[in-house]
C-alpha positions as CSV (number, residue, x, y, z in Angstrom):
1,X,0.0,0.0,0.0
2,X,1.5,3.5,-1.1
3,X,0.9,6.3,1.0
4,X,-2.0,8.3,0.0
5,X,-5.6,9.6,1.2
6,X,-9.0,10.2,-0.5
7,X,-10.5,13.9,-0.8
8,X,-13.9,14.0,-1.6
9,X,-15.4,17.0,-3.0
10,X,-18.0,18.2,-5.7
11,X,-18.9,20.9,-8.2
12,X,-21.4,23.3,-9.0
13,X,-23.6,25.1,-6.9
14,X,-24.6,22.5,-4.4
15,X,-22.8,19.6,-3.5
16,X,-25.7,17.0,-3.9
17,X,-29.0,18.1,-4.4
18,X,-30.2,14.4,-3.9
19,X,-31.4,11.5,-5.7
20,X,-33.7,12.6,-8.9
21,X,-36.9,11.2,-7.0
22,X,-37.8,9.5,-10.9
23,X,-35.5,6.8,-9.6
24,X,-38.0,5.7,-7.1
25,X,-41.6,5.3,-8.9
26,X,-42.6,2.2,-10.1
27,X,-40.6,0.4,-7.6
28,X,-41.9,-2.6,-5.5
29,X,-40.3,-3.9,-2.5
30,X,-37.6,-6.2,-4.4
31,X,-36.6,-3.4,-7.1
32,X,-36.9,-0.9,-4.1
33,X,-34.4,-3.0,-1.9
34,X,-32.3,-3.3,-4.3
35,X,-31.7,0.2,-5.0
36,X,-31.0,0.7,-1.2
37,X,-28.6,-2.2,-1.2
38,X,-26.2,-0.2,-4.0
39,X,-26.8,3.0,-2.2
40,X,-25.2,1.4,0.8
41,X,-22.7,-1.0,-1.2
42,X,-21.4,2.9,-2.2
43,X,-21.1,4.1,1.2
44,X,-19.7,1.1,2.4
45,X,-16.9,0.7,-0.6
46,X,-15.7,4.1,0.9
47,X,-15.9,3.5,4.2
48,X,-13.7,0.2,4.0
49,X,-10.7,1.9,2.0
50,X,-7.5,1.5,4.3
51,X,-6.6,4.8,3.9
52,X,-7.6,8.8,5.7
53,X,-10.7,10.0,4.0
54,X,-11.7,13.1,4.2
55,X,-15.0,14.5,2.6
56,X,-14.9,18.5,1.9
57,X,-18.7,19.6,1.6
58,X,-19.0,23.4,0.1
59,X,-22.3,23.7,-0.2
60,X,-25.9,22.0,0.3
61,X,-25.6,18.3,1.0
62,X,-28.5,16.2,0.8
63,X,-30.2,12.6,0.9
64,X,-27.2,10.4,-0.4
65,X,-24.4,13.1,-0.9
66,X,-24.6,13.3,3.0
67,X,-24.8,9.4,3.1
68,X,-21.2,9.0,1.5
69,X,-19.7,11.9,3.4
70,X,-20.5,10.1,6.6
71,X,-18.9,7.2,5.1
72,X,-15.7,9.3,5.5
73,X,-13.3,9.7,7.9
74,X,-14.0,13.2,8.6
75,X,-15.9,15.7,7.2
76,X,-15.3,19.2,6.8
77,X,-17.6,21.9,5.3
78,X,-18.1,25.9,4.2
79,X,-19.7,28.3,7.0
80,X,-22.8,28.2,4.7
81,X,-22.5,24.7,4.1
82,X,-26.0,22.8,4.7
83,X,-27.1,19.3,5.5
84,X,-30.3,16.9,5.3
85,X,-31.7,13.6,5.1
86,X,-35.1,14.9,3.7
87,X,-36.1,11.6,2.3
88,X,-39.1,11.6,5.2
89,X,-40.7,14.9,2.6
90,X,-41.2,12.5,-0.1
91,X,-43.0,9.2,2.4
92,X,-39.0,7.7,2.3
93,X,-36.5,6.8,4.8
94,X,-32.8,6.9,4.0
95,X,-31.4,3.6,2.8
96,X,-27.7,4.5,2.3
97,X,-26.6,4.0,5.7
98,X,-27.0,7.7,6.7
99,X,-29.2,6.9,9.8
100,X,-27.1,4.4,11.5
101,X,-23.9,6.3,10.9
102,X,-25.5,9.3,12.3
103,X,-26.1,7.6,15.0
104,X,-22.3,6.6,15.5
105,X,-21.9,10.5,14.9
106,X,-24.3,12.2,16.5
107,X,-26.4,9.9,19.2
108,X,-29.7,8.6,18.8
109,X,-32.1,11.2,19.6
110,X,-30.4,13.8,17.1
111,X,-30.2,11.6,14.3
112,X,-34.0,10.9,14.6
113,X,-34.6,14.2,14.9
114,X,-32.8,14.5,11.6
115,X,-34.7,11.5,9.7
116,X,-38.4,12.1,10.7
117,X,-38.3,16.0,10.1
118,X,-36.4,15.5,6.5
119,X,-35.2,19.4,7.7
120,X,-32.2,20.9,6.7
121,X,-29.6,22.3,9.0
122,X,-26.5,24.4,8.8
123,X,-22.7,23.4,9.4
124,X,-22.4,25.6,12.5
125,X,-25.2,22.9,14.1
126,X,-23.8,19.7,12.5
127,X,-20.9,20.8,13.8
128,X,-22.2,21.5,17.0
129,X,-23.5,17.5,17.4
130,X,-20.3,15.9,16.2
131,X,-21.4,15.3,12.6
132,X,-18.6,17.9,11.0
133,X,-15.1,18.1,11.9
134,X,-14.2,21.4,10.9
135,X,-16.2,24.8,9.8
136,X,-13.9,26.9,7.2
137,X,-14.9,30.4,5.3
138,X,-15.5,28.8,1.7
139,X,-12.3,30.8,0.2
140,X,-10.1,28.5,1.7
141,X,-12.1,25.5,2.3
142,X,-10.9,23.1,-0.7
143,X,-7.1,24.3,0.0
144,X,-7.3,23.6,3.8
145,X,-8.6,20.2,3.5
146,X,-6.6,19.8,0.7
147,X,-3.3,19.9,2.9
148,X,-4.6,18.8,6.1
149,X,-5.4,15.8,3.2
150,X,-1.3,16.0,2.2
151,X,-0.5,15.9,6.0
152,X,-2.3,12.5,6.2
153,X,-1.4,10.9,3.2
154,X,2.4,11.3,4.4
155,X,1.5,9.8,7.2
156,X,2.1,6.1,8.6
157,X,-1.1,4.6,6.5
158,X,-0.5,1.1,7.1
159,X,-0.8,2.2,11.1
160,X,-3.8,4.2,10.2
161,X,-5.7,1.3,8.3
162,X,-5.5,-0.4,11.7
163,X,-7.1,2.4,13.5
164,X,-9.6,2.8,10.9
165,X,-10.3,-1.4,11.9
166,X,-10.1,-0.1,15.6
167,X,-12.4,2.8,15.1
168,X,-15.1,0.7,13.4
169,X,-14.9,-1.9,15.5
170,X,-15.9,0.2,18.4
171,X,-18.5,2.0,16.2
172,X,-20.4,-0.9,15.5
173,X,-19.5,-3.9,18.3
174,X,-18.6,-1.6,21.4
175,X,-15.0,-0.9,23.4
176,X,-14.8,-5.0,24.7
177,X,-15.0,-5.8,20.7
178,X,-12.0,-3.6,19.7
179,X,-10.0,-4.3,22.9
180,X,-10.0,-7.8,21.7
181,X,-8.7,-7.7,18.6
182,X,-6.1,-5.0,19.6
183,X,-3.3,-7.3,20.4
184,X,-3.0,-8.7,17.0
185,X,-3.9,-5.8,14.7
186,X,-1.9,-3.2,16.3
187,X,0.9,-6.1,16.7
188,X,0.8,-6.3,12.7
189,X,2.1,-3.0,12.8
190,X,5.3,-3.9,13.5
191,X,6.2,-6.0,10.7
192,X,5.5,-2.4,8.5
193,X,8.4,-0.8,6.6
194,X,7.1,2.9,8.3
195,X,7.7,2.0,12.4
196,X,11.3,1.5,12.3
197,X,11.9,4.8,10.2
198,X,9.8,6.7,12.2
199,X,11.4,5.4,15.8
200,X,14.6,6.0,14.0
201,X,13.7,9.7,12.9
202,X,12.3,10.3,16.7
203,X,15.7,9.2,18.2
204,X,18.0,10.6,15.9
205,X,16.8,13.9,14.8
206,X,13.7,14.3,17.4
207,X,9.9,15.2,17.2
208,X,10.3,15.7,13.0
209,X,8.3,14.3,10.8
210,X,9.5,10.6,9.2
211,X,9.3,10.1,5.8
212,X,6.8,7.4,5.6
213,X,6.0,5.2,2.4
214,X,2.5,3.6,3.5
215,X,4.4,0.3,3.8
């Protein structure tokens, strides 16, 4: 694995205006299920990469553009930046994981709020809950992230895809889940290429940054 991390971003206007609500008439249960299961297959695709993702919303975010950004990492957005899961205006629910991953975010009682009310809120309250990492003035939104992006991608990324096991493990089985598989992913760590540089960086030189390959 090379080192590297995954910026999300999009253009135009709004960042997602939604799914084109065409997609869903006609449907019955099977066709409708289906539909769901590749709306989740996408969030979950991102969400297993081993590397830092980071998604950079600029604008409005809705239905299944907010879905994938909280298959990120982290998520970071514009002042006037804006969120929903408004699938509840149109007799829907959201099916691309966006509930139960606002959950992880947010808790349970403000990520109801957030599905039955299909309402849209700003980045100052989504960051507020724990949704959004950062809130940056949109002029230097996309070059922020894009370095803090930099910074992790010259990081130790083999390290980090066992955190990112660690950090879902938690997530979704609880602290006694990811204590025990600790021991042996963290112990993986130290057949890597990037530990012994960076211990030998730390003792030689100091607290500088190692020069790591992902490896």
């Amino acid at each position: 694995m090379s080192a590297c991390a995954v910026l999300l971003r999009a253009e135009g206007k709004v960042f997602c205006a939604g799914v084109d609500v065409h997609e869903f008439q006609g449907l019955g249960p099977s066709r409708g299920a289906a539909l769901m299961a590749r709306f989740l297959a996408i969030v979950q695709t991102l969400e297993r990469l081993p590397v830092p993702t980071i998604a950079v919303v600029h604008a409005l975010n809705l239905t299944i553009g907010f879905e994938v950004c909280l298959g990120c990492d982290l998520m970071w957005a514009a002042e006037d930046a804006s969120f929903g899961l408004v699938e509840a205006t149109v007799g829907l629910t959201p099916g691309g994981g966006g509930t139960q991953r606002l959950v992880a975010r947010a808790g349970v009682a403000r990520a109801a709020e957030l599905v039955m009310t299909g309402d849209v809120y700003p980045a100052a309250e989504m960051y507020q809950w724990g949704v959004v990492n950062r809130i940056l003035p949109a002029a230097v939104l996309l070059e922020q992230a894009r370095s803090f992006a930099a910074r992790l991608a010259a990081g130790p990324t083999a390290a980090t895809a066992v955190g990112k096991r660690l950090l879902q493990t938690a997530r979704d089985h609880g602290v006694a889940a990811a204590d025990a598989i600790t021991p042996r992913e963290t112990g993986q760590i130290f057949a890597t290429r990037d530990l012994p540089v960076g211990l030998t960086s730390l003792l030689e030189k100091g607290p500088r940054q190692a020069t790591f390959e992902g490896r």
